[in-house]
C-alpha positions as MATLAB code, in Angstrom:
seq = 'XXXXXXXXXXXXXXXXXXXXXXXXXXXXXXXXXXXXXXXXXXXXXXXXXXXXXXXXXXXXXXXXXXXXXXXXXXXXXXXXXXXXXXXXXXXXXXXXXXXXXXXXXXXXXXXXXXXXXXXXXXXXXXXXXXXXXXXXXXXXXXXXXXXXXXXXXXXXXXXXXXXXXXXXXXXXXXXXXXXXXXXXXXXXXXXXXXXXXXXXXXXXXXXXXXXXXXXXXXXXXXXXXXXXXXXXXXXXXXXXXXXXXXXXXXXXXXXXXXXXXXXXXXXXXXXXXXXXXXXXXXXXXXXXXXXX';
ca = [
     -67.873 -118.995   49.234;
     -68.573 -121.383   51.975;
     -69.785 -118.952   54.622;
     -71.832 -117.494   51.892;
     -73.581 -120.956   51.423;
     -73.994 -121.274   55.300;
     -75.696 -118.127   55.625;
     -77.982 -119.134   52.822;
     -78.502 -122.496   54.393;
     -79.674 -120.782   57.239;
     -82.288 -118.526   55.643;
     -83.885 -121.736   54.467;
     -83.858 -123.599   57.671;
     -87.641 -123.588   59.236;
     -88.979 -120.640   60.681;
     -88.445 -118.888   63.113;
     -85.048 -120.762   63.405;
     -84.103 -119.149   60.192;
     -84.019 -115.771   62.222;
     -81.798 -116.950   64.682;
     -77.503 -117.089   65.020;
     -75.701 -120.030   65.072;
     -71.614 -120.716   65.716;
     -69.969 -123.495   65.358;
     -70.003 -126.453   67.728;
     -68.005 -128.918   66.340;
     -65.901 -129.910   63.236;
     -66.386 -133.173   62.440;
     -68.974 -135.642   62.918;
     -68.872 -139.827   63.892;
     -69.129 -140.595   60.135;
     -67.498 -137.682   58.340;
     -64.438 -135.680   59.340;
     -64.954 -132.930   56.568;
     -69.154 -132.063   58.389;
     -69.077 -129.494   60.816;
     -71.992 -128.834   63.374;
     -73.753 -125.248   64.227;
     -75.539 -124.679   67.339;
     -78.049 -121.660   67.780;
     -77.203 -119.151   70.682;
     -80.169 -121.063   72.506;
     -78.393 -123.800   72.332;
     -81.878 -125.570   71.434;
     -80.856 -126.466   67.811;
     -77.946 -128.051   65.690;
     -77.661 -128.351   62.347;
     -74.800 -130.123   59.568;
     -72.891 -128.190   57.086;
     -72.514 -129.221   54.805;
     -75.528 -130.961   54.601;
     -75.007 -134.769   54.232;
     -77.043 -136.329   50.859;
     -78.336 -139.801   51.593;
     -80.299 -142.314   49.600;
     -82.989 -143.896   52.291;
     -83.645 -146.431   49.434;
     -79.945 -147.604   50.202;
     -80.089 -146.432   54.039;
     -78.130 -148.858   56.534;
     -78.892 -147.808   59.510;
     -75.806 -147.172   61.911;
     -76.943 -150.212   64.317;
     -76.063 -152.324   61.604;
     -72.722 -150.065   60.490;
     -71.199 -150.890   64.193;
     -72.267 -154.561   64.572;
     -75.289 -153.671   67.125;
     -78.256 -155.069   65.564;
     -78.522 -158.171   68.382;
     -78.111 -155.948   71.075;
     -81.147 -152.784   69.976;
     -83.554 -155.964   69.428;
     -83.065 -157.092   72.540;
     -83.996 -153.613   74.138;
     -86.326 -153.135   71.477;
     -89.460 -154.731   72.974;
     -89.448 -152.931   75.967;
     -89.129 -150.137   74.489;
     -91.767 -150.173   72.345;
     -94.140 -151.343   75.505;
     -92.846 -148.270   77.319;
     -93.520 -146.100   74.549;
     -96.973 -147.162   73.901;
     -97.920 -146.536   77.566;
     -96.990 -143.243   77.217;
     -99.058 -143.154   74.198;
    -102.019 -145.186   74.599;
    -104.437 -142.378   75.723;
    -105.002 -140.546   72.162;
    -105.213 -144.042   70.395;
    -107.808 -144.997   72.242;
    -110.726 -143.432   70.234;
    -108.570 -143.779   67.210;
    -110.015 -145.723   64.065;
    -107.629 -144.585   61.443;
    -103.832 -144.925   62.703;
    -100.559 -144.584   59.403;
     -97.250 -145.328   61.040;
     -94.398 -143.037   58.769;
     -90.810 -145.264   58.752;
     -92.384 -148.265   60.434;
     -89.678 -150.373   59.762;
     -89.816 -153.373   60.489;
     -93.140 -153.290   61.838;
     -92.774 -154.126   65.900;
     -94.665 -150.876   66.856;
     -97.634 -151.622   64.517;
     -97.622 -155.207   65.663;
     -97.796 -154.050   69.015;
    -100.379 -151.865   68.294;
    -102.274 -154.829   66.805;
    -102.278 -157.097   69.597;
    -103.700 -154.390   72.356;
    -106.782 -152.971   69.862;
    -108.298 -153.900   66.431;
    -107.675 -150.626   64.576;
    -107.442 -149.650   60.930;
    -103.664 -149.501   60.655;
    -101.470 -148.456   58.104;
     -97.858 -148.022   57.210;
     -95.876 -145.788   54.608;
     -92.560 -147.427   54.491;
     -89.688 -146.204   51.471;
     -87.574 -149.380   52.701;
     -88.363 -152.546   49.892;
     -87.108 -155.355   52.325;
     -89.318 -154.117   55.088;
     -92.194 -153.910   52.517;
     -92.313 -156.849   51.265;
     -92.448 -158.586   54.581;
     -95.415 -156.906   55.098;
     -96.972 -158.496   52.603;
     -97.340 -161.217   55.124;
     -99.495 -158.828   57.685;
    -102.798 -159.254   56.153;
    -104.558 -156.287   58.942;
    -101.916 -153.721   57.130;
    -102.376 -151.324   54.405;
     -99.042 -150.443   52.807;
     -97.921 -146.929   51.191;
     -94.550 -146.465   49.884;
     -94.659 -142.702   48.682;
     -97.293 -139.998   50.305;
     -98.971 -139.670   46.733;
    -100.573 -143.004   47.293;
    -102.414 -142.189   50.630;
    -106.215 -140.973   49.516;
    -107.605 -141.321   53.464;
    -107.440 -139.602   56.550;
    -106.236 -140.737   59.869;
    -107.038 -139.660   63.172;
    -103.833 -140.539   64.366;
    -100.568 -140.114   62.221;
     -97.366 -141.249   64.343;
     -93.635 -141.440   63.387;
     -90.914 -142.488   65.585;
     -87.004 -141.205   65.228;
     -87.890 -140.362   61.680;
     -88.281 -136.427   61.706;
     -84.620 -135.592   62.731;
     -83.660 -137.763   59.060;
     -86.234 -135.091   57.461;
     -83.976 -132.624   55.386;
     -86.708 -130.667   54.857;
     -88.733 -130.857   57.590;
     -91.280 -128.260   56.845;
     -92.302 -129.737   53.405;
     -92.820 -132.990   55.098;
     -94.802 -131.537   57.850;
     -97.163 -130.159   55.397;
     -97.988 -133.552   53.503;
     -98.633 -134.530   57.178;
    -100.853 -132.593   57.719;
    -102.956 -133.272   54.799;
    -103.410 -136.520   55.510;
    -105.078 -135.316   58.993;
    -108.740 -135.722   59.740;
    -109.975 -132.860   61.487;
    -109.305 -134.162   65.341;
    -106.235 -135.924   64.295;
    -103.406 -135.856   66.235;
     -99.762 -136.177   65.215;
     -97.435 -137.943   67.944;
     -93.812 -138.048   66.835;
     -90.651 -138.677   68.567;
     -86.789 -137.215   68.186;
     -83.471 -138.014   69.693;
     -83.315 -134.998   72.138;
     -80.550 -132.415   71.988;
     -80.443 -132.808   75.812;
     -79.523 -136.411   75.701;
     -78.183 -136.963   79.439;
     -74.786 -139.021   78.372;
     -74.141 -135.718   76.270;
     -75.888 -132.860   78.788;
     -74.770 -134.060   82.375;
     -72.625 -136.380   81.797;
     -70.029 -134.543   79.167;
     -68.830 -137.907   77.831;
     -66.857 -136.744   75.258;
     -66.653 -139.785   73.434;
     -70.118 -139.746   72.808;
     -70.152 -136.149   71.957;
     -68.456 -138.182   68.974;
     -70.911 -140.382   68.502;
     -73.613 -138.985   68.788;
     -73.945 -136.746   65.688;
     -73.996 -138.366   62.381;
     -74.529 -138.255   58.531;
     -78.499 -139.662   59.028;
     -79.430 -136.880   61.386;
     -78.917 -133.319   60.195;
     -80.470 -131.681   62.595;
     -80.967 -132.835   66.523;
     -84.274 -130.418   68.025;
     -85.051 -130.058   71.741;
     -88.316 -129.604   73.298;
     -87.982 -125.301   72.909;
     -86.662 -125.390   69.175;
     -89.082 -128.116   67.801;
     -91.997 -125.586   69.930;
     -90.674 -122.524   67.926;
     -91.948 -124.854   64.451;
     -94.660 -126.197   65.117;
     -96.539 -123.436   66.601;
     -97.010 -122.098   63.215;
     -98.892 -124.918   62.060;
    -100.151 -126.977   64.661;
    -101.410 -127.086   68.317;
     -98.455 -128.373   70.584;
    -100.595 -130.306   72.942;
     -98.222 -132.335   74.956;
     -94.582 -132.839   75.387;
     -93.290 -136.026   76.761;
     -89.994 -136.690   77.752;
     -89.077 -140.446   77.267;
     -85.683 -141.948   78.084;
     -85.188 -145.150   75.592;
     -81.122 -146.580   77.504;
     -80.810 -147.603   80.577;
     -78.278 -147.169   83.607;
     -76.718 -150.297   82.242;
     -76.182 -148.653   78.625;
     -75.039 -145.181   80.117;
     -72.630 -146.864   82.746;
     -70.777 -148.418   79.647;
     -70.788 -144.897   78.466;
     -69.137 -143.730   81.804;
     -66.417 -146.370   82.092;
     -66.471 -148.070   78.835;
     -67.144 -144.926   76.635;
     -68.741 -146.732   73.839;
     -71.701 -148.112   73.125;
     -73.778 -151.242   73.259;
     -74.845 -151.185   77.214;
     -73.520 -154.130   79.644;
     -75.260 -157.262   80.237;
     -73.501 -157.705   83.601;
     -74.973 -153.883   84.622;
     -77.891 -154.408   83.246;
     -78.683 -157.575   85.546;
     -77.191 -155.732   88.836;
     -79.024 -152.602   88.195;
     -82.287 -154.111   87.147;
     -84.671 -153.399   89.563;
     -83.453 -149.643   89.753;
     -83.319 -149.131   86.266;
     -86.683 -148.198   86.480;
     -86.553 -145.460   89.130;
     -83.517 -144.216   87.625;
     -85.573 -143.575   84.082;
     -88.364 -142.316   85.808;
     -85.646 -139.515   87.536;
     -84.547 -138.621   83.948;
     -87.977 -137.880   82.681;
     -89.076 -136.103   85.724;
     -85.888 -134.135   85.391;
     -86.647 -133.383   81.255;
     -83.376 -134.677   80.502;
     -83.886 -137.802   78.495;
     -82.615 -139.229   74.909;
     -85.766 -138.665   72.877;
     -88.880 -136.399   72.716;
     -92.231 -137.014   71.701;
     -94.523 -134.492   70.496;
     -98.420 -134.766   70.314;
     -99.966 -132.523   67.920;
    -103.377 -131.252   67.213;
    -104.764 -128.916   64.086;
    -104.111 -125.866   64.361;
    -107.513 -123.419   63.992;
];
C-alpha cells in the first residue's frame, strides 16, 4: 500500500516531473527518522515521502529549533545587500513590488531605503504582521484573496521549496502579475557545495528537513516553469561563507566560526564569487517573465 501511494504521489507532482523515475536517496531526514527522500534519475529533483503536514500559522523555523537565531541575523544584512545587487536591475522601473513570506521585513526595508516604491507584503505569520503595523509605507495581505492589484514585480525568497503544492501557488502568482511583471524567486539549491563537492555527510543530515519537501535545481525548476512562464535569467547566489563551510569541514555542524570568519575575510569574497562562477552555490534565484 505504500508504494502504491508513492507512485500516486508522483503522478501529482508538477509536470513534466510527474513523468519522470525516482529511487530512493535516503531514509530518514534531520527532523524525522520515519521520512524517506526520492531523487529523480537526473538527479535534479528530491522529494519527501511521506509528505510532512505543517501548520505555517505555528511554523518555528529551524534557526530557532537549534539555538541559531543570533548567529543568521548577524549574516543576515549582508546578505540581503548581496542579494539586492543581484537584483536591483528589474526593480528599477518597478512601481508596484508584493514581497510573499517577508518575514520579518529586512528585505522590504532594504528595499525602502534605496527607492520610494509602492511596496507590499503578504505575510501568514501574526507576530511578523503586527509589527508591521508600525511600517506606515507597507500594505499588508495575509491570504492571496485579499490582493485586488497588480505588481510589476512579485518576489519571494526561500519560500517556494515550503510550497506543497507548488503549481497551485504558481498560478495565484501569476494572477497577481501585470502584464511586464516579473517574478524573481529564490530556492535552496539541490547542488549546495557542502553537499555536492564537499560530501559532508553530516550535512547530508542536515540538510533535508520536514519544512522543505522538495529541494529543485536550476534544470528541474526549468522543466516547470517553462510551461507557464518565460525563464529569463538564472542566478546562482551563494548565501555562507568559507568561514560557515570550514565549520562544516572540521566541525561538521553548523553555525560558521567567528575566528574563520575574521582570518578569511578578505577572501571570502573571491571565494563566493568562484562558487557562483562555478554554478555550484546554496540557493537559486529565478527571474520570470509572462509567458505569451
Amino acid at each position: 500500500m505504500i508504494r502504491d501511494s508513492l507512485k500516486d504521489f508522483i503522478k501529482e507532482l508538477p509536470s513534466p516531473l510527474n513523468k519522470e523515475k525516482f529511487f530512493l536517496l535516503k531514509k530518514g531526514i534531520w527532523d524525522d527518522d520515519k521520512i524517506e527522500v526520492f531523487i529523480n534519475q537526473k538527479r535534479d529533483f528530491t522529494f519527501l515521502f511521506p509528505q510532512p503536514e505543517i501548520d505555517y500559522n505555528k511554523y518555528t523555523p529551524r534557526k530557532k529549533k537549534i539555538g541559531l537565531v543570533s548567529y543568521k541575523n548577524t549574516i543576515m544584512k549582508e546578505e540581503n545587500e548581496r542579494r539586492y545587487l543581484k537584483i536591483s536591475n528589474y526593480i528599477n522601473n518597478c512601481k508596484d513590488l508584493l514581497e510573499i513570506g517577508s518575514g520579518e521585513g529586512k528585505f522590504l526595508k532594504l528595499i525602502n531605503s534605496k527607492k520610494k516604491l509602492n511596496l507590499s507584503s503578504l505575510e501568514k505569520d501574526k507576530l511578523s504582521n503586527n509589527n508591521y503595523k508600525k511600517l506606515k509605507w507597507l500594505n499588508t495581505y495575509n491570504d492571496f484573496s485579499q490582493i485586488k492589484k497588480k505588481f510589476d514585480v512579485i518576489c519571494f525568497f526561500h519560500v517556494f521549496e515550503h510550497i506543497l503544492k507548488p503549481q497551485d501557488f504558481l498560478i495565484k502568482v501569476k494572477k497577481l502579475m501585470s502584464p511586464n511583471a516579473k517574478i524573481i524567486f529564490e530556492v535552496p539549491s539541490l547542488f549546495d557545495p557542502i553537499m555536492n563537492l564537499y560530501q559532508v555527510k553530516e550535512y547530508n543530515d542536515f540538510f533535508f528537513q520536514s519544512q522543505h519537501p522538495y529541494t529543485y535545481s536550476s534544470n528541474s525548476l526549468k522543466r516547470i516553469l517553462k510551461q507557464n512562464f518565460v525563464v529569463e535569467n538564472t542566478i546562482y547566489f551563494q548565501r555562507y561563507g568559507i568561514d560557515n563551510h570550514l565549520s562544516w569541514l572540521i566541525k561538521k555542524k553548523p553555525g560558521g566560526d567567528k575566528k574563520l570568519n575574521s582570518l578569511y575575510k578578505d577572501a571570502n569574497k573571491n571565494y563566493i564569487k568562484d562558487l557562483e562562477k562555478s554554478q555550484n552555490t546554496d540557493s537559486i534565484i529565478m527571474v520570470l517573465s509572462n509567458s505569451m
